[in-house]
LUMDO-996076 format. One line per field, with one value per residue (C-alpha): chain; residue in one letter; x, y, z; residue number from 1. Coordinates in steps of 0.02 Angstrom, whole numbers, plus 50000, padded with zeros to 5 digits. Layout:
residues N
c <- A / ... $
r <- A / ... $
c1 <- X / ... $
c2 <- Y / ... $
c3 <- Z / ... $
k <- NUM / ... $
This chain:
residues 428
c <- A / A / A / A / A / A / A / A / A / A / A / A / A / A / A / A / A / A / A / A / A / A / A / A / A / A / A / A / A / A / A / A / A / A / A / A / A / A / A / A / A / A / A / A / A / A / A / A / A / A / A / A / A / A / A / A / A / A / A / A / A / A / A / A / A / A / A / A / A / A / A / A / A / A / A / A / A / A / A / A / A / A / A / A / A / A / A / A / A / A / A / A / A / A / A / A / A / A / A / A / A / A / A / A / A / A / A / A / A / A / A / A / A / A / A / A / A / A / A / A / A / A / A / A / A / A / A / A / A / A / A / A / A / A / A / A / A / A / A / A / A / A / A / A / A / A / A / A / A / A / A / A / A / A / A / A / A / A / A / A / A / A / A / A / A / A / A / A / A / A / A / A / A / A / A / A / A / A / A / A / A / A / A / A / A / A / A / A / A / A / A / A / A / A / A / A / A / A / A / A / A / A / A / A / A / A / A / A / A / A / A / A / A / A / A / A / A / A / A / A / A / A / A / A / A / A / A / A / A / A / A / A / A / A / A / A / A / A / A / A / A / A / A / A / A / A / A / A / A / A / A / A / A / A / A / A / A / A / A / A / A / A / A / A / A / A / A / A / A / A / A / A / A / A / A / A / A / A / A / A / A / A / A / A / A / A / A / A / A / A / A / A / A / A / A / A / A / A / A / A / A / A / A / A / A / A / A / A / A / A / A / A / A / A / A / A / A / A / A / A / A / A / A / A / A / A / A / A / A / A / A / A / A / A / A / A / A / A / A / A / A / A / A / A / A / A / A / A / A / A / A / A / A / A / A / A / A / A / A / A / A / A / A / A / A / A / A / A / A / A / A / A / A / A / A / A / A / A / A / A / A / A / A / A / A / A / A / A / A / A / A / A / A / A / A / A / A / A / A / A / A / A / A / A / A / A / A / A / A / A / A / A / A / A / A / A / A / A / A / A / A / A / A / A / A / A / A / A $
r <- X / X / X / X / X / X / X / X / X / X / X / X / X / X / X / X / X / X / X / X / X / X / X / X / X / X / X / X / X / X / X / X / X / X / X / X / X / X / X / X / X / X / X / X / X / X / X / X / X / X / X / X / X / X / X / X / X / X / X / X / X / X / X / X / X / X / X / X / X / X / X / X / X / X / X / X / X / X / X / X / X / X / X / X / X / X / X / X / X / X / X / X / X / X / X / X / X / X / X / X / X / X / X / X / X / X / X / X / X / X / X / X / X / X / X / X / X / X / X / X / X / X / X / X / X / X / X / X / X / X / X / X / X / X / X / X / X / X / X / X / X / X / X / X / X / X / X / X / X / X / X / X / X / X / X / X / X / X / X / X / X / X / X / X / X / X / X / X / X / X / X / X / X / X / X / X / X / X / X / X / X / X / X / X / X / X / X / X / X / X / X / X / X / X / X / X / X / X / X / X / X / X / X / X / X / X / X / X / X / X / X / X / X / X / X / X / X / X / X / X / X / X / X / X / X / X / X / X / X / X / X / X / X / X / X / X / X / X / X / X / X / X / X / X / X / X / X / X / X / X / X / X / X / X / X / X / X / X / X / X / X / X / X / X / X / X / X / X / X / X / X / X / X / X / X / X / X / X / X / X / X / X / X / X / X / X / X / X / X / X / X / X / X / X / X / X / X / X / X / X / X / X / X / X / X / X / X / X / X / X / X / X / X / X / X / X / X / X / X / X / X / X / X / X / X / X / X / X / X / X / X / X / X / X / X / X / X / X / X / X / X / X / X / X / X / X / X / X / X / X / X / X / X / X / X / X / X / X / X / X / X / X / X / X / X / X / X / X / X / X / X / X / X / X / X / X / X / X / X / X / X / X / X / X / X / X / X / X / X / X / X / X / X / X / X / X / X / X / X / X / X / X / X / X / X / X / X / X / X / X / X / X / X / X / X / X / X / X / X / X / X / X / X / X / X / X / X / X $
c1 <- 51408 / 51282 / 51083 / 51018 / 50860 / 50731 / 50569 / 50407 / 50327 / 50156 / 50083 / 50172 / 50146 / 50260 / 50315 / 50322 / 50409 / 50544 / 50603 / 50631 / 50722 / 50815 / 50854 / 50904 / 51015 / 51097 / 51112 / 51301 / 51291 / 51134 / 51261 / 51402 / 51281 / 51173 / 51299 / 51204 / 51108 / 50946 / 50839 / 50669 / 50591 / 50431 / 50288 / 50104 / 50003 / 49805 / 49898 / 50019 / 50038 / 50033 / 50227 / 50296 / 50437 / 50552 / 50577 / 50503 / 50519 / 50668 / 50536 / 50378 / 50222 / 50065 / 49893 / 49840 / 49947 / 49886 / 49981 / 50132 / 50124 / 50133 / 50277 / 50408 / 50564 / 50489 / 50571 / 50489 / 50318 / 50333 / 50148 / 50122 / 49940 / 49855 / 49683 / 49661 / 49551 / 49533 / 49700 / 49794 / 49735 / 49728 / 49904 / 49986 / 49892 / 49938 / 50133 / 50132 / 50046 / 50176 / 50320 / 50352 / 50415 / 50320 / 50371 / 50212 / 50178 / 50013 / 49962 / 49775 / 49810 / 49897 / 49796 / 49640 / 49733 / 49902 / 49845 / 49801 / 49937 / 50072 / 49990 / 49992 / 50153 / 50258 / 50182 / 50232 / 50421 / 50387 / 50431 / 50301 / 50419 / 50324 / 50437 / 50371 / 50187 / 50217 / 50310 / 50382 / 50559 / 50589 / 50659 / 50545 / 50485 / 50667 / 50713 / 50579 / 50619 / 50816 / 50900 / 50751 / 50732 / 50817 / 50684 / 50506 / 50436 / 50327 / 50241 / 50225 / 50215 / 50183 / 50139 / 50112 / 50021 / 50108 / 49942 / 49885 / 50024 / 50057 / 49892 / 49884 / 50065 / 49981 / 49866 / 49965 / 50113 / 49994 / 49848 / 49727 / 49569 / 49550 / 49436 / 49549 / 49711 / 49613 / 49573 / 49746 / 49793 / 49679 / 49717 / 49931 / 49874 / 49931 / 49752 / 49696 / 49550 / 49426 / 49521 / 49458 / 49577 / 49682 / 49600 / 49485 / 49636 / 49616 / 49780 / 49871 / 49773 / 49817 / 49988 / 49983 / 49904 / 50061 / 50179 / 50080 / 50099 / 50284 / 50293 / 50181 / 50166 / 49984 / 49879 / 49854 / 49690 / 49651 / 49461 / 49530 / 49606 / 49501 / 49505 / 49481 / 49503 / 49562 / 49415 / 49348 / 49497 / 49475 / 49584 / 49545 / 49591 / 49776 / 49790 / 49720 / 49863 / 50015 / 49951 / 49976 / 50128 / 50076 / 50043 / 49904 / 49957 / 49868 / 49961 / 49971 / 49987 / 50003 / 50032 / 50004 / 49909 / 49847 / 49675 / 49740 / 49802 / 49766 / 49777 / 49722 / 49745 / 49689 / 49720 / 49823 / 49921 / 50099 / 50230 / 50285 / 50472 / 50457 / 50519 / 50343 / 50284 / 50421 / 50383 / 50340 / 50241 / 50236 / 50353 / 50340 / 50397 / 50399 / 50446 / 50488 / 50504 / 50586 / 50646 / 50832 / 50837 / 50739 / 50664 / 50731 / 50653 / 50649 / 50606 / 50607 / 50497 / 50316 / 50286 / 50338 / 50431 / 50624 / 50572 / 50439 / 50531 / 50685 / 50609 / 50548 / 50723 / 50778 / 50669 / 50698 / 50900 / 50865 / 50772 / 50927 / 51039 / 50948 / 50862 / 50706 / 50597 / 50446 / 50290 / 50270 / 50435 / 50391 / 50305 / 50130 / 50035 / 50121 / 50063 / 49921 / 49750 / 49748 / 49621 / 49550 / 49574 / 49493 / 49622 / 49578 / 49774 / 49742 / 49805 / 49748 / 49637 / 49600 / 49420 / 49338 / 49150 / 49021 / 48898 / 48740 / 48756 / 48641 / 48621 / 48674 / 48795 / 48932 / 48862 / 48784 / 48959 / 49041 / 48926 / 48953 / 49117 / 49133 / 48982 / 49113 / 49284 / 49340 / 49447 / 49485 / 49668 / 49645 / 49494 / 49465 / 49303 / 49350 / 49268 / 49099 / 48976 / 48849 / 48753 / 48865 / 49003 / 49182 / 49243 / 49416 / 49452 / 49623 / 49580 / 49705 / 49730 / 49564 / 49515 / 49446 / 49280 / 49238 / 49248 / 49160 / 49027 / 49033 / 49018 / 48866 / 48776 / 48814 / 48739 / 48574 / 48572 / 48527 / 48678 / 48777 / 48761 / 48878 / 48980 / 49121 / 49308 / 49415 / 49576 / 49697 / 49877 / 50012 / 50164 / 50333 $
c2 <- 49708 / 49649 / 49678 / 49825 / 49777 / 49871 / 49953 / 50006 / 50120 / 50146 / 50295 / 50448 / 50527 / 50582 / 50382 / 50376 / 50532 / 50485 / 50316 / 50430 / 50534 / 50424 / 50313 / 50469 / 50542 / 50368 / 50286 / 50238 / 50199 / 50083 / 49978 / 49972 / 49913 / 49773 / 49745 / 49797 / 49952 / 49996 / 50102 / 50160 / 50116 / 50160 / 50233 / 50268 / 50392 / 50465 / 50644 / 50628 / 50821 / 50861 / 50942 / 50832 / 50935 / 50786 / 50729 / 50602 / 50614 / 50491 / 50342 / 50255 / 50326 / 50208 / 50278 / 50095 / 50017 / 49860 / 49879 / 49939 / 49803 / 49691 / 49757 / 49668 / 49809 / 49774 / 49667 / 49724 / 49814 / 49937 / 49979 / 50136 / 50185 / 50124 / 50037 / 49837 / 49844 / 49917 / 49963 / 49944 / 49762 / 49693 / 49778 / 49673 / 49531 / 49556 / 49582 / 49422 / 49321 / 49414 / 49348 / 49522 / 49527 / 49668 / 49775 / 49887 / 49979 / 49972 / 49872 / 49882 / 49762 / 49630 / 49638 / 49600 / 49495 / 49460 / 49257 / 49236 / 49349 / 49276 / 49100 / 49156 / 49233 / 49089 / 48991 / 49094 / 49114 / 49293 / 49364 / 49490 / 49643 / 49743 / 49837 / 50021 / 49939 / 49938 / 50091 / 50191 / 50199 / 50073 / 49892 / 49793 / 49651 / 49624 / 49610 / 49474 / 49356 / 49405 / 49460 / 49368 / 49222 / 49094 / 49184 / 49117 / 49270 / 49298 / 49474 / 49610 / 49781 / 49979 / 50121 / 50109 / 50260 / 50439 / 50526 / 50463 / 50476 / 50668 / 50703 / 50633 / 50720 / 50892 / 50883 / 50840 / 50960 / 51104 / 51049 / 51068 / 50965 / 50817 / 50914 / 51030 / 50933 / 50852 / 51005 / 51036 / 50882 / 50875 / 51070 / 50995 / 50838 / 50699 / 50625 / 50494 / 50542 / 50444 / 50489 / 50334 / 50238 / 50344 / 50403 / 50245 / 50127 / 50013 / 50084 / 50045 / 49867 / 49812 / 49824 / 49747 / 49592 / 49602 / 49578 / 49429 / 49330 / 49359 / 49327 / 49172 / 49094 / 49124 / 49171 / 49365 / 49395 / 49577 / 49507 / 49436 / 49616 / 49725 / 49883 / 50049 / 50212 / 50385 / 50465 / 50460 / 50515 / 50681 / 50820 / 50760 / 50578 / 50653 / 50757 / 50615 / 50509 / 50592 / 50653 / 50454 / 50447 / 50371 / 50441 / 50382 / 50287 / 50193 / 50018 / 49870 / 49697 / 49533 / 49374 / 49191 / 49097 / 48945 / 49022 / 49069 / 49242 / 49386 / 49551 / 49733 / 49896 / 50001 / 50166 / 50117 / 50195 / 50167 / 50213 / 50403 / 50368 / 50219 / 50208 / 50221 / 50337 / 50442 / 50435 / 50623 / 50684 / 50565 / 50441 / 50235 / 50137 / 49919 / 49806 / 49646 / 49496 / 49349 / 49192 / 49211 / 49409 / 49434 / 49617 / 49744 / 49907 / 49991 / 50187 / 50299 / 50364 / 50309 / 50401 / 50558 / 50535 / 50516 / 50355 / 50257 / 50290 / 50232 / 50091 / 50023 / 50060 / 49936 / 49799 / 49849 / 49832 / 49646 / 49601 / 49664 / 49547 / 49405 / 49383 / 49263 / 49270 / 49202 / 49332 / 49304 / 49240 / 49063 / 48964 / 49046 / 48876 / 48822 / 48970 / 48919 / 48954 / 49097 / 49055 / 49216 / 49243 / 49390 / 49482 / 49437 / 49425 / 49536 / 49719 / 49850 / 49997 / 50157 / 50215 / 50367 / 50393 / 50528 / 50494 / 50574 / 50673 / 50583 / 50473 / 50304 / 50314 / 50278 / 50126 / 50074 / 50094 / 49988 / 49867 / 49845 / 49813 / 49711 / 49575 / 49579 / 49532 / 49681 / 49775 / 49956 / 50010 / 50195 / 50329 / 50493 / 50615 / 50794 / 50933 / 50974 / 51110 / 51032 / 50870 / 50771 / 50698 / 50630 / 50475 / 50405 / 50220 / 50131 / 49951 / 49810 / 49681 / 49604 / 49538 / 49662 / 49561 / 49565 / 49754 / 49754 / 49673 / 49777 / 49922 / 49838 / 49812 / 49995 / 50044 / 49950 / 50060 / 50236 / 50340 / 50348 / 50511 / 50475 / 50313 / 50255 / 50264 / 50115 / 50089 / 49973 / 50025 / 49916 / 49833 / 49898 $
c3 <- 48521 / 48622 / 48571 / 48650 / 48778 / 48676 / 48774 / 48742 / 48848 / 48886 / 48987 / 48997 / 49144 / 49280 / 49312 / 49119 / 49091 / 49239 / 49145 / 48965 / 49072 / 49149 / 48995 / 48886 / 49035 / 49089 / 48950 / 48990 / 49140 / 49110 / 48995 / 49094 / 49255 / 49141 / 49002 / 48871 / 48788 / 48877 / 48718 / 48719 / 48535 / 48542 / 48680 / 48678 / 48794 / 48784 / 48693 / 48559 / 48559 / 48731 / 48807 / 48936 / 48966 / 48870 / 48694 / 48614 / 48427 / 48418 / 48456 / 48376 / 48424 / 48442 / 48497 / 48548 / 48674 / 48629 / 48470 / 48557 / 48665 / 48499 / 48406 / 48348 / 48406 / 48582 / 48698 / 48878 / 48888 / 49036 / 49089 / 49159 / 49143 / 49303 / 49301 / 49323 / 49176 / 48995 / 48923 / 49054 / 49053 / 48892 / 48836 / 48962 / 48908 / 48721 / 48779 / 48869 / 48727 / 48607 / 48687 / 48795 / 48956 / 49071 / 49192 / 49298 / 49402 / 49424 / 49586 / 49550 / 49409 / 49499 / 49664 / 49551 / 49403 / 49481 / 49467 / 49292 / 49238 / 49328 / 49262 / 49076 / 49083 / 49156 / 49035 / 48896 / 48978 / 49034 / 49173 / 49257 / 49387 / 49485 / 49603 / 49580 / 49603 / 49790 / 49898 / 49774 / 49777 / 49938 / 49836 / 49945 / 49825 / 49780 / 49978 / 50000 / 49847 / 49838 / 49984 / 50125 / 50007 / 50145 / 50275 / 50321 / 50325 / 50492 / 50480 / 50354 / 50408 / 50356 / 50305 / 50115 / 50070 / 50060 / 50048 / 50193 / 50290 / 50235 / 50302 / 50467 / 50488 / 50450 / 50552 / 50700 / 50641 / 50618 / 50718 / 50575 / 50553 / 50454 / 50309 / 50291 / 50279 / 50151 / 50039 / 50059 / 49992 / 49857 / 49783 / 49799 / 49681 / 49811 / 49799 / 49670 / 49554 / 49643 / 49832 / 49911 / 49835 / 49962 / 50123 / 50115 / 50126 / 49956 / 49887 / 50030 / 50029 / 49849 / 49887 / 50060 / 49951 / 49829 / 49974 / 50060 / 49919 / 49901 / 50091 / 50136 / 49932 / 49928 / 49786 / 49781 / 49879 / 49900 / 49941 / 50130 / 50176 / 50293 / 50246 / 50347 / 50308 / 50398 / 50376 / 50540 / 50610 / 50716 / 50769 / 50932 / 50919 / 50867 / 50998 / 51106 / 51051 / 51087 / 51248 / 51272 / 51203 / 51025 / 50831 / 50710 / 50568 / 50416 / 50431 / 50354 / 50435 / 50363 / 50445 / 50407 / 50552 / 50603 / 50559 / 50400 / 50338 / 50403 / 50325 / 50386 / 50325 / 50454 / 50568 / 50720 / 50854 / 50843 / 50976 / 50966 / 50963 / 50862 / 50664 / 50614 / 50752 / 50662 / 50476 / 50432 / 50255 / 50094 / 50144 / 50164 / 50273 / 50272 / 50416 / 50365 / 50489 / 50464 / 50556 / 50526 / 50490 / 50647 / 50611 / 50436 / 50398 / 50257 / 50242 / 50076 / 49961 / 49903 / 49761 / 49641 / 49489 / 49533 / 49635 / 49575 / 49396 / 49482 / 49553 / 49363 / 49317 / 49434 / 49361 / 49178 / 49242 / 49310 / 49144 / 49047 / 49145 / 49114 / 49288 / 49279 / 49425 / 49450 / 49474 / 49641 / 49700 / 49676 / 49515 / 49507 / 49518 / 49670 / 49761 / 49880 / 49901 / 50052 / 50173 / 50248 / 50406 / 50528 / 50636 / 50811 / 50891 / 51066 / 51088 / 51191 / 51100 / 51113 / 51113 / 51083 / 51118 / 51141 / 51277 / 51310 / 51440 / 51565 / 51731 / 51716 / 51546 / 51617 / 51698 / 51535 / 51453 / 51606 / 51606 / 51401 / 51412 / 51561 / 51492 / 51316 / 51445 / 51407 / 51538 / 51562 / 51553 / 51578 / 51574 / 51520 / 51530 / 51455 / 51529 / 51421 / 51433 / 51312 / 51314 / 51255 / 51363 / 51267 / 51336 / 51310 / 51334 / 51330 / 51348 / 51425 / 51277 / 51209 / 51041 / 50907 / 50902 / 51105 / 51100 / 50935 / 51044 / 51173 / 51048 / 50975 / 51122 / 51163 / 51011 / 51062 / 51213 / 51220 / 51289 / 51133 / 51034 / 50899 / 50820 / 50936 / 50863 / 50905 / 50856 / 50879 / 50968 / 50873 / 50951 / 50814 $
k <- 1 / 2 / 3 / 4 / 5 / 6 / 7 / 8 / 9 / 10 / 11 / 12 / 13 / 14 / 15 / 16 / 17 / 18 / 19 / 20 / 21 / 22 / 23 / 24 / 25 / 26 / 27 / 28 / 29 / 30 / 31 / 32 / 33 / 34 / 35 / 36 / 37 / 38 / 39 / 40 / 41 / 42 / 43 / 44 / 45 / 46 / 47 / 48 / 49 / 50 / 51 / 52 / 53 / 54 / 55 / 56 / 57 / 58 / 59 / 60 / 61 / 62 / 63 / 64 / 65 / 66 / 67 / 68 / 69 / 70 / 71 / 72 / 73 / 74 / 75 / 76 / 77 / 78 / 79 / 80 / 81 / 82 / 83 / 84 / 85 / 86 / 87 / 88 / 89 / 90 / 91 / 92 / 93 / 94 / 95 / 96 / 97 / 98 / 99 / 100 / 101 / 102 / 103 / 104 / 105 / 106 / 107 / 108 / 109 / 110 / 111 / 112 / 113 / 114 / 115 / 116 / 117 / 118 / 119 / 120 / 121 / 122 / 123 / 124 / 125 / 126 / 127 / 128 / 129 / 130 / 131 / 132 / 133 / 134 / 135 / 136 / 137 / 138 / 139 / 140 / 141 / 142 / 143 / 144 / 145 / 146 / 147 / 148 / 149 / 150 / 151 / 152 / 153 / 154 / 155 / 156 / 157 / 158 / 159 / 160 / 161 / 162 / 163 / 164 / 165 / 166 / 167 / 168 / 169 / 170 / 171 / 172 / 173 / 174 / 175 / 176 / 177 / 178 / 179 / 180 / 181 / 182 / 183 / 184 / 185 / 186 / 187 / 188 / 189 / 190 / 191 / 192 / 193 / 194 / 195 / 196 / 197 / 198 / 199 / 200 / 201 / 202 / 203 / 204 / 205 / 206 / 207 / 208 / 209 / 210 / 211 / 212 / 213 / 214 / 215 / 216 / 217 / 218 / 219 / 220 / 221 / 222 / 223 / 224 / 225 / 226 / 227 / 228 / 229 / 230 / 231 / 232 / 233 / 234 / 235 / 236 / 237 / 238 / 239 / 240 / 241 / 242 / 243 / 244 / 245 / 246 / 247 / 248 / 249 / 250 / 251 / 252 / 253 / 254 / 255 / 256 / 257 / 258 / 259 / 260 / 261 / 262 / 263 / 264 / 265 / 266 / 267 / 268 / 269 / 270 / 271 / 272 / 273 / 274 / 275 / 276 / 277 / 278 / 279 / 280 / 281 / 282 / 283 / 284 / 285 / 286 / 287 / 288 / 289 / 290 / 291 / 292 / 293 / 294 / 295 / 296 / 297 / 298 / 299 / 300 / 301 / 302 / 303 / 304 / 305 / 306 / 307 / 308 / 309 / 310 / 311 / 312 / 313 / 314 / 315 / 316 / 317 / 318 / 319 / 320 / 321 / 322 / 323 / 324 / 325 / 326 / 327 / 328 / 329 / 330 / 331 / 332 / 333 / 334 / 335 / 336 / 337 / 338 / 339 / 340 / 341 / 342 / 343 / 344 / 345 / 346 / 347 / 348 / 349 / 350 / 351 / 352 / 353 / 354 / 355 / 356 / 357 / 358 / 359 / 360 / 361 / 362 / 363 / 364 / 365 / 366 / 367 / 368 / 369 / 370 / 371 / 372 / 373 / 374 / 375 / 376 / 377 / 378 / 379 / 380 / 381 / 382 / 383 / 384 / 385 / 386 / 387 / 388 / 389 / 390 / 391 / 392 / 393 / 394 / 395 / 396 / 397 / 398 / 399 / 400 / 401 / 402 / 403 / 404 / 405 / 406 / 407 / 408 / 409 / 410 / 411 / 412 / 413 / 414 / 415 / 416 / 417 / 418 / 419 / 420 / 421 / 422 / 423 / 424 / 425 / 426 / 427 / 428 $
């Protein structure tokens, strides 16, 4: 009989808690698709005595994961903790110098370490699979180095964070204001512990970074992605949007250049009746562009327990098999250095501003853009009773840095009574 592939797991939470579930409930079919036994030996999480709704007394239980990570009835180390530092880091570390092969799902790790890992585990004959690390339960890293592999890859695009997304859907669904969507959000446990990793885009960006590399064989650099967040993002600017025909998304865009690479994470409008214009609540979407492929989307989950845990099934299933990838899709020393490069490809923007109500604004504001070469699509002034007077602005296509001047140079004037919003409006 063939040897059973023999897993540790550490981190028991709901991804954690998914793959025993699955394992115990699929066992059969997990041979018959891979050929051999798939059998959890031993795990490790914070609470030994904590109920998880699943049983776990038929398996090893180490408090340190390190150790776990180390034992000899481990073949794969599946890392489920989250972190890219403490145990989370030096449990992988110890797998890979022990021989282990790992399977994560923890995207902070490899957007920080993904280099030196991918380095030390090649080196040891290890391979590193990552598929849950990056929209949940949509097999996008396996569609760029399997199924796209005869592709040059030409753009990278989505939305990649469910909490995000759900909230900028509720509040155009129920017309709700951003702080409130939020406490909604919070109080339903879709937001990290720290929720900037959410609503200020870096979860979103650290996976963004993971597909680069796979796309353009580039080192991981999580450093060259510019990052905004939704939290500026009104009621009004949704409301503002679809009356132009649009919806606000947080999206990710990658693209190699002759400048270098450029990578955003970043609110955008997106056409209304477009694939993305109509991705509703806690669900991803990825656009993948290739030379030969031309243009495939993929839509599905981004997180909860059935998915991301079926995700790390799928890598757990290629490691079974005998599948040896490299990290990154190629040999992690041949990937190059990426060379940072600011997004500055033209696109017409929508602007929001609040002007003080007084002679000669709007002039100022003209004048602003016009010095910048920046011309006026369409304007709106809302009717006001205050002091304040909102301003809407869709531009004709400019770079992001000539209205940034122009919004700087507006600044220095004396007519603006609050930050401008600008964001870009994306061709999908």
């Amino acid at each position: 009989m063939t040897e059973p592939l023999r897993l540790g797991i550490a981190g028991l939470g709901t991804v954690g808690v998914g793959v025993v579930k699955i394992v115990r409930q699929k066992a059969n079919l997990l041979a018959a698709r891979t050929g051999r036994p798939v059998v959890i030996t031993a795990v490790s999480a914070r609470s030994r005595d904590k109920d998880r709704g699943v049983s776990l007394t038929d398996y090893a239980w180490e408090d340190d994961p390190v150790a776990l990570a180390q034992r000899d009835d481990v073949d794969v180390f599946v890392e489920l903790m989250g972190g890219h530092e403490g145990s989370a880091k030096d449990a992988t570390e110890a797998a890979i110098t022990a021989g282990k092969d790992v399977v994560t799902a923890n995207k902070a790790l490899l957007a920080i370490h993904g280099q030196a890992l991918a380095e030390q585990a090649e080196a040891n004959g290890c391979v590193i699979r990552f598929e849950a690390a990056v929209a949940g339960g949509i097999p996008v890293i396996k569609s760029l180095t399997e199924g796209l592999a005869g592709n040059e890859i030409t753009r990278v695009m989505g939305v990649m964070n469910g909490t995000c997304n759900y909230i900028l859907t509720r509040m155009q669904d129920a017309g709700l204001p951003y702080d409130e969507v939020f406490a909604e959000a919070d109080a339903l446990g879709y937001l990290e512990a720290d929720p900037n990793l959410d609503v200020g885009g870096i979860d979103a960006g650290h996976k963004l970074s993971l597909l680069s590399s796979i796309a353009f064989g580039t080192k991981v650099a999580f450093d060259g992605v510019e990052l905004e967040g939704i939290q500026r993002i009104s009621i009004e600017d949704i409301n503002q949007a679809e009356d132009l025909g649009y919806r606000i998304k947080l999206l990710g865009v990658a693209q190699l250049t002759g400048r270098g690479l450029e990578q955003r994470m970043s609110p955008c409008l997106v056409p209304a009746d477009s694939p993305l214009g109509q991705l509703k609540g806690g669900t991803n979407m990825v656009v993948l562009e290739g030379d030969a492929v031309e243009q495939v989307v993929l839509r599905g989950p981004g997180a909860g327990e059935g998915p991301t845990a079926s995700a790390v099934m799928g890598d757990i299933c290629d490691v079974a098999r005998g599948l040896r990838l490299s990290t990154f899709g190629v040999p992690a020393k041949e990937l190059e250095e990426a060379k940072p490069a600011t997004s500055n490809s033209p696109a017409p923007y929508y602007v929001r501003l609040e002007l003080l109500d007084r002679p000669g604004a709007m002039a100022k504001l003209a004048s602003a853009l016009g010095d910048a070469g920046v011309s006026i699509d369409r304007m709106r002034q809302s009717q006001h009773d205050g002091t304040e007077a909102p301003v809407l602005i869709v531009t004709h296509k400019t770079q992001r840095s000539a209205l940034q001047d122009a919004l700087e140079a507006l600044k220095g004037s004396d007519v603006l009574a609050s930050d401008p919003v600008a964001l870009r409006i994306e061709t999908v």
